[in-house]
N, C-alpha and C positions, 0 to 999 in steps of 0.2 A: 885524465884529459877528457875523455865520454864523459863524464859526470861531468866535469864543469859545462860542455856544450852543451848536455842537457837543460841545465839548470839558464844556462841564457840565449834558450830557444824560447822563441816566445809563443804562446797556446793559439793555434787558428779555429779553435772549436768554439761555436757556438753556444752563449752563453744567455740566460734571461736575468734580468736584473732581480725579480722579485725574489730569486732562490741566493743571488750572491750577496743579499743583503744580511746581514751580522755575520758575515762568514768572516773567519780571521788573514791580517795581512802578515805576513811575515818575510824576513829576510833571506836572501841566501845561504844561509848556516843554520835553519831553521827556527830562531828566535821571534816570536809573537811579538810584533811591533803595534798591531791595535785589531778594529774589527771595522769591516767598509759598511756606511751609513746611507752613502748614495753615492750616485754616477754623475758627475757631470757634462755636460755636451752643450754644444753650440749647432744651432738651427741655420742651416744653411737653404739659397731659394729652390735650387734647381736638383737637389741630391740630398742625400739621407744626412740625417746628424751628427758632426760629427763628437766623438767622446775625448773629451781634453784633458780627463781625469778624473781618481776617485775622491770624497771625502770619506774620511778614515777618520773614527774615533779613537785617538790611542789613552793610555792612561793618564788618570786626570780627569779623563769626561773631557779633554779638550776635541777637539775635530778642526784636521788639519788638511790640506788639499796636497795628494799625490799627484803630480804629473802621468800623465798616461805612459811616456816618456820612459819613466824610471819605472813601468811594472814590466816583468819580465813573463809572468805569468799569468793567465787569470782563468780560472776554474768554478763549476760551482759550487766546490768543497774550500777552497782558497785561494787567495793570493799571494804572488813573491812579488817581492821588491826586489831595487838592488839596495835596498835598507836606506838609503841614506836620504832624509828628508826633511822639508822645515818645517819644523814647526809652532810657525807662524799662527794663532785663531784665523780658520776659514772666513773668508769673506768673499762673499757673491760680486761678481762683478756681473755691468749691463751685457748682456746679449747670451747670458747661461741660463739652463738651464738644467734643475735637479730634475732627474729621471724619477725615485720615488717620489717625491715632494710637490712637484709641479705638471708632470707628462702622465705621470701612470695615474689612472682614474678621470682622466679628460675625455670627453665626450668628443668623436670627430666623426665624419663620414666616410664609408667605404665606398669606394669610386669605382674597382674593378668592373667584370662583365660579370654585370646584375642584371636580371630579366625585368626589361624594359629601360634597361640603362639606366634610373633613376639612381639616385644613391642613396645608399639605406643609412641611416646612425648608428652609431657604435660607442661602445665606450673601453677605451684601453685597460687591461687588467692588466699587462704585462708586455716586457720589451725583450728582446735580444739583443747582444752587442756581439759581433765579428771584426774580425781583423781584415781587413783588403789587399787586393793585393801590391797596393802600393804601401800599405803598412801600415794604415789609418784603423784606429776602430770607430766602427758607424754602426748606426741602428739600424740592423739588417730588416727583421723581421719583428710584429707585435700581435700577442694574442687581444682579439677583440672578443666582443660578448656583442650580440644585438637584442632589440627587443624580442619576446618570445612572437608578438603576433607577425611579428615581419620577417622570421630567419626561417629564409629559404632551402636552407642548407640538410641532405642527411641525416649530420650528425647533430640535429638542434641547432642553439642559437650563438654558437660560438667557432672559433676558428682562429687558425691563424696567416697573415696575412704580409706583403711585403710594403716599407714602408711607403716606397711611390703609390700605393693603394688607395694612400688616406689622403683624406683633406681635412683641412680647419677651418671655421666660418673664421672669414677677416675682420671682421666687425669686432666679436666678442670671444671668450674662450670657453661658454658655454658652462653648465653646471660639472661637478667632477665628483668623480668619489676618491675617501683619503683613505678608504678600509688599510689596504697596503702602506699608505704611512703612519697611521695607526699605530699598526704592528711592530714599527720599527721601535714606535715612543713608549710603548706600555711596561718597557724593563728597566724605564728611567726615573732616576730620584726627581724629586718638585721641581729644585733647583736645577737640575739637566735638563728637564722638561722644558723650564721656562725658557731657559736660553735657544734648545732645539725651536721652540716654538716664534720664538722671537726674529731665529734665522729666516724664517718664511716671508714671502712677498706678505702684504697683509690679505689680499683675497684670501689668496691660499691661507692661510692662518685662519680666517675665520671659518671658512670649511673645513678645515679640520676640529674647531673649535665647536663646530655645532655638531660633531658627532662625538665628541669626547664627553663621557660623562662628567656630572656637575662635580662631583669630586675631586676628581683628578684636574680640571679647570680650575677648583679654588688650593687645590695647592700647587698650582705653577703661579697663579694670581698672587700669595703670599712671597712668590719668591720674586717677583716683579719690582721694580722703583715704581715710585708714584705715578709719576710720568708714562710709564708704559700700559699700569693700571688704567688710568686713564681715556689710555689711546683705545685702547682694547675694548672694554667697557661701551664707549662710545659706538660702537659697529654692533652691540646685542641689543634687543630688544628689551625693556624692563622688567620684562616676566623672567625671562631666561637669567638677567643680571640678579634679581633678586633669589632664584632656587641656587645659582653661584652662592651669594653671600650666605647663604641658610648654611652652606659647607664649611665655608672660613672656617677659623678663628674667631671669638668675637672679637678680640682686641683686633686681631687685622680685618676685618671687616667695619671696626667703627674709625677706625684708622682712614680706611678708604672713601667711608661716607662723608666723612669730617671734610675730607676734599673735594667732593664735590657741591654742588651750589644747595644752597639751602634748600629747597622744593623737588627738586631731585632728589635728595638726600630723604626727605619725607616722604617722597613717593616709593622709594626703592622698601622702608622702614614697615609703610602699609602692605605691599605685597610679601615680605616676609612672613614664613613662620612665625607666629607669636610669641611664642617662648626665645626662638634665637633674636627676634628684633627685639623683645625686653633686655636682655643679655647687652645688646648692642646700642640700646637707649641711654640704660646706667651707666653704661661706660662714657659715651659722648657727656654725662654731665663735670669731666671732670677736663682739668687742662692735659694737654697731650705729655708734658713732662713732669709731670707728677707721679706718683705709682697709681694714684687712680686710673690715670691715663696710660698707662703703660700695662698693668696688669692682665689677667688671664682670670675670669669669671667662673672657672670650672674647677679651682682644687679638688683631691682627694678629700672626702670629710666623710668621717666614721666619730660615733659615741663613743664616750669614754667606755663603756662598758662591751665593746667590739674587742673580737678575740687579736691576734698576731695574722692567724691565719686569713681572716676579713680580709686586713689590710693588704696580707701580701697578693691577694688572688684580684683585688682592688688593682695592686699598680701593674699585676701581669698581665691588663687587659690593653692589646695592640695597637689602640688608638692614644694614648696616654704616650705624651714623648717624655724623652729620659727626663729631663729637667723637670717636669709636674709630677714622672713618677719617683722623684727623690724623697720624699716624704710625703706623709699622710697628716692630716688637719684633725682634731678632736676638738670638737666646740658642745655646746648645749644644746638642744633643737632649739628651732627645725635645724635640718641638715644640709639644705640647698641657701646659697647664697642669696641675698644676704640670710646668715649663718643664725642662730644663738650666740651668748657670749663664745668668745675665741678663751680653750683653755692654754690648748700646747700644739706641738708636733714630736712625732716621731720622724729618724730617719728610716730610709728602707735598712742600710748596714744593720743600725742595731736591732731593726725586726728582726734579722738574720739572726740576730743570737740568742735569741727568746725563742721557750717553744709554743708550738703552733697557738695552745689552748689559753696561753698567758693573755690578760687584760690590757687594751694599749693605754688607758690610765696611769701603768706601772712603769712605763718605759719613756716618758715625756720629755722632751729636752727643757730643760727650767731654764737655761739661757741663752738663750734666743728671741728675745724681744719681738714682737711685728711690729711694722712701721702702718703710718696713718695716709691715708686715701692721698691727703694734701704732702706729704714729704717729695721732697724735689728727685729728681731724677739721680743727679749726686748726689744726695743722699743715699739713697738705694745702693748706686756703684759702690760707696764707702762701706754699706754695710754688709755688702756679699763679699766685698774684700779680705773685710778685714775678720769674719770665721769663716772664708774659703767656704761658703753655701753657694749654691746655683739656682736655691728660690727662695723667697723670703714673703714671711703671710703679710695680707694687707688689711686693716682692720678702718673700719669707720670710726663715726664720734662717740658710738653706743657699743663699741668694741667689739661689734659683731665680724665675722668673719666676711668680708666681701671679695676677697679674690688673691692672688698670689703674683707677684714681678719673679718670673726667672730670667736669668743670665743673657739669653734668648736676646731676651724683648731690650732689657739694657740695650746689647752690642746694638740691635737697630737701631737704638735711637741713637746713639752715639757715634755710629758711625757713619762717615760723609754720603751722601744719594747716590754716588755712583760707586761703592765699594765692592758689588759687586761685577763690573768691569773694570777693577784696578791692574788684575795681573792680566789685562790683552796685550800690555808693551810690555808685560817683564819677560816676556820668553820672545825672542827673536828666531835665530835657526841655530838649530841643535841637533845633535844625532840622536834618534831614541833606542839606537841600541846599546846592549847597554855593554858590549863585546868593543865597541870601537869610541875613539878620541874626538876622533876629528868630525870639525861642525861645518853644518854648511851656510855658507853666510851669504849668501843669494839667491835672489828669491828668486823662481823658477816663473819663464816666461808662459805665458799659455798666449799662444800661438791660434 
């Protein structure tokens, strides 16, 4: 009976957001129901924010909204539930507010008793959340940072501070830093990326956008529909857009010029890198549903007279995804596409069973035909179908090797602009643990 009151006492300690972010949520029974992504709260005129709940990533990479309501605990080692939650896809409604996402890194004024009264600028690195004593949790206190030449203070140029302290210019919401949302984003695949990133007002999106490296920008860009490419795209500068495409993919990168308007598309082609804009030129000269137009300008290509070992140290390198590292290309020189004559390929498996020093001449698949630049896109589907391949070479008229269609780039085409938001209505309210039955089929009021 102590143990159950303990377990729905709820924590009145003082917590800061920046530390209880990827800390895990779990249920009364001890069961890991997900990890909390941010806090959100509602800005109220006259009093502190109040906190209406967390977003919690549970398995899946979905991100679902707990009610403040249903946390029973909150520490900054963890949180408890009372497990039961919907899990509905998060969605912002008007007048919230994510604490990482949107508050923390905001530039505002410190108002207290400063010498001369003036108020000095600040910018939020961090928040607290307390409980009240009417049972609300609000944002008690925030660590500020000031400029070095203006902090009066001690202990340098930082502190921490109570929220009636601060002000915000009405007008605007001032420049912000995302370092701390950053942080949250850098342990997430393209695809999580893009959707996290997508969640953001678009301000905030692009400041966080202009501190993320170009890398990791073009592979949440790869995982974007067109349309969001687009939207995105349109708020960068053309310098910055085109060190983006120099990361892509070429095919998703001529994918993406191809859609923008013709002089755009030129301009963005000149400021590239050289080598990746030629990459991304031959590709454009081909229809989008062809394998010209679909393919991947980088196979694996090794000479016939390349050892096993070549090969395999070839596909072990961490840039090469599975599909391109499924086989390796043997042509005539040159080596770089376009190719020499196209001989054969090897798969990886049967490198596996050749030893290291064997000749990849010796190990050639003789049936596996390449398909030609112009073969239709079904085409393609039919012929990965039908010998279960996930990449297939692509040869021009002079049957040089020019590039390879994997499975990958198919499914894109194939499948409808929005497939990646298909499963936001297949999951309504469910229990995520995985200890109990019962679902919960209403969706929880935020008050």
């Amino acid at each position: 009976m102590h143990r159950e009151r303990y377990r729905r006492r709820v924590s009145t300690s003082r917590v800061f957001v920046g530390r209880l972010a990827g800390r895990g949520v779990f249920d009364p029974v001890g069961d890991r129901i997900g990890k909390v992504r941010d806090v959100l709260v509602v800005f109220r005129a006259a009093s502190a924010p109040r906190v209406v709940g967390l977003i919690v990533e549970i398995p899946g990479k979905r991100r679902v909204f707990v009610p403040i309501g249903r946390v029973t605990s909150i520490g900054s080692g963890q949180v408890i539930t009372t497990g039961l939650i919907n899990v509905r896809r998060f969605e912002q409604r008007g007048g919230e507010t994510r604490m990482i996402a949107e508050l923390i890194g905001r530039d505002a004024q410190l108002t207290g008793d400063q010498p001369g009264g003036a108020p000095i600028s600040a910018r939020i690195e961090d928040a607290a959340i307390e409980r009240s004593r009417t049972g609300e949790w609000l944002v008690s206190e925030v660590f500020v940072r000031l400029p070095k030449p203006a902090a009066p203070f001690s202990r340098g140029d930082a502190r921490i501070v109570r929220w009636s302290e601060l002000q915000f210019p009405s007008d605007a919401e001032g420049t912000r830093s995302a370092e701390l949302l950053i942080q949250t984003l850098v342990d997430l695949k393209p695809a999580d990326l893009a959707e996290a990133l997508l969640e953001l007002p678009q301000p905030r999106m692009i400041e966080v956008i202009e501190e993320l490296a170009d890398e990791r920008v073009a592979d949440a860009l790869e995982e974007m529909s067109e349309q969001d490419q687009l939207e995105l795209l349109a708020q960068l500068p053309a310098d910055r857009t085109a060190d983006v495409l120099d990361q892509m993919e070429p095919d998703d990168a001529a994918d993406l010029i191809s859609a923008l308007p013709a002089a755009q598309g030129a301009e963005l082609l000149d400021l590239m890198e050289p080598e990746e804009a030629e990459d991304v030129r031959r590709l454009l000269e081909y229809d989008a549903d062809t394998a010209g137009g679909l393919m991947s300008p980088a196979p694996i290509v090794l000479a016939a007279e390349s050892s096993v070992a070549e090969g395999l140290a070839m596909i072990r390198r961490a840039e090469i995804s599975p599909a391109m590292a499924s086989a390796v290309y043997v042509t005539h020189p040159p080596y770089e596409t376009p190719t020499g004559e196209y001989i054969g390929l090897a798969h990886f498996q049967r490198m596996l069973r050749f030893p290291p020093h064997e000749r990849m001449a010796s190990l050639l698949d003789a049936e596996i035909e390449p398909v030609t630049v112009h073969a239709s896109a079904a085409e393609v589907s039919r012929r990965l179908a039908s010998y279960n391949l996930v990449a297939l070479p692509v040869v021009d008229d002079q049957q040089r090797l020019v590039g390879v269609v994997t499975v990958d780039d198919v499914l894109d085409h194939l499948l409808p602009d929005d497939w990646r938001h298909a499963d936001d209505d297949a999951h309504t309210s469910a229990q995520t643990t995985p200890t109990r039955s019962t679902a919960s089929s209403t969706a929880e009021t935020r008050r």
